[in-house]
N, C-alpha and C positions, 0 to 999 in steps of 0.2 A: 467595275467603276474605276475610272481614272481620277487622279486630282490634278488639277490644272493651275500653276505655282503665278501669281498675276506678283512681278516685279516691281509695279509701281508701288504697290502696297508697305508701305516700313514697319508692318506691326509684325513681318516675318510667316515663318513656316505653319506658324499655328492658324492660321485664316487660309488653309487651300483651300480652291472651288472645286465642289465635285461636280465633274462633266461627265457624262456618258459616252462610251465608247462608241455604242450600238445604234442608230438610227433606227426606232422601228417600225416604220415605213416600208421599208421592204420586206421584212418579217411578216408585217400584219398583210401585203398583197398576196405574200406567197400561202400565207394558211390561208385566203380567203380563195385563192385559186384552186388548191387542195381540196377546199371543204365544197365550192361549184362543179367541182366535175365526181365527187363523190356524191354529191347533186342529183347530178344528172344518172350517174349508173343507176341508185337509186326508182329514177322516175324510171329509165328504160325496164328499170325489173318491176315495175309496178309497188313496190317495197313502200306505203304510204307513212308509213311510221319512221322507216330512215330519212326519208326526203324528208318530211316536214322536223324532225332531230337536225338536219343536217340545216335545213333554211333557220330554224333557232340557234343555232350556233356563229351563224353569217350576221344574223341578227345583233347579238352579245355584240358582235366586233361592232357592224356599224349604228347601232343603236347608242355606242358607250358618246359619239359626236351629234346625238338627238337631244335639241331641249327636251327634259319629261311632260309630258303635257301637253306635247306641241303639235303640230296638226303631222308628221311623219309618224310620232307616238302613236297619237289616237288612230291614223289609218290601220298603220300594226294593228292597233288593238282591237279595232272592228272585223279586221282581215280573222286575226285568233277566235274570236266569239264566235262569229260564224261558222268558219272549219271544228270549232272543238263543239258545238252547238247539235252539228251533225251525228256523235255520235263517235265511236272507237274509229280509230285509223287500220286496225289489225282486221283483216278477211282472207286471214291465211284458211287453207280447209284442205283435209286429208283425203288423200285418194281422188274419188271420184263424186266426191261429196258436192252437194249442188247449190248454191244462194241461197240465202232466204228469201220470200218474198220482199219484197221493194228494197232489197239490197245493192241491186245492180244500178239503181236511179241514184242512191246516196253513193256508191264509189261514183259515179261519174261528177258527179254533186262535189265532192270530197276533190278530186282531181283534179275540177276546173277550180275551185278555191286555193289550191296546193300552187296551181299552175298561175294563178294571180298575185301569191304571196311572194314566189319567187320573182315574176315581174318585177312587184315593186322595189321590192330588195336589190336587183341590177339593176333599178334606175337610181334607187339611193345611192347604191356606190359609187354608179356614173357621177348623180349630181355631188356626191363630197367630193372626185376628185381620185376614188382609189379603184378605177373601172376602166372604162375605154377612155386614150388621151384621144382628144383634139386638139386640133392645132388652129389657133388663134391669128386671126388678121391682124391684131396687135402687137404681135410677141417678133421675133427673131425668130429664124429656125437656124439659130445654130446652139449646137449643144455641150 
């Protein structure tokens, strides 16, 4: 934390502003990039319990700029009910050990909900603003 000394001020050194050094804006892109592509490892290993740890994590970040209550909340929260509704996320099995019956319907069940959750989570960041830039008919392009 820096202090920022504003000279017009005459009551002196006892009234610094604390300014922040750090911007974290580029901190919170880069863990959220971090946390989407350990994402994705995740889904490619079929690992439903890290993917869905890892989309709750992404969540924490863009959830903290969600009114509570609000309809990106409640989609969340209908999104959770459902996936957690189904059942455990773990179908790890030793050896050559075989599903249980109507196991195979719920992981796929389980996947397509996993695979919905993260949708909306990359359209959320899109729509805050901390996702893919576009480039605006009204802006400048210089940078």
């Amino acid at each position: 934390m820096a202090y920022r000394r504003d000279y017009n001020n005459p009551q002196g050194d006892e009234f610094l502003e604390k300014q922040s050094k750090i911007n974290a804006a580029g901190l919170i892109n880069s863990t959220l990039e971090r946390l989407w592509s350990e994402c994705y490892n995740a889904m490619s290993q079929g690992n439903m319990v890290a993917w869905d740890r890892k989309l709750d994590a992404i969540w924490n970040i863009l959830g903290g700029d969600v009114k509570e209550g609000g309809e990106e909340d409640s989609d969340m929260n209908k999104i959770n009910l459902k996936l957690y509704q189904t059942g455990s996320l773990n179908h790890k099995k030793k050896g050559f050990e075989k599903p249980k019956d109507g196991e195979n319907e719920v992981m796929a069940l389980q996947y397509l909900l996993l695979n919905k959750k993260s949708l909306f989570l990359r359209r959320l960041q899109n729509k805050q603003g901390k996702g893919s830039a576009y480039i605006s008919d009204d802006e400048d392009d210089f940078d």
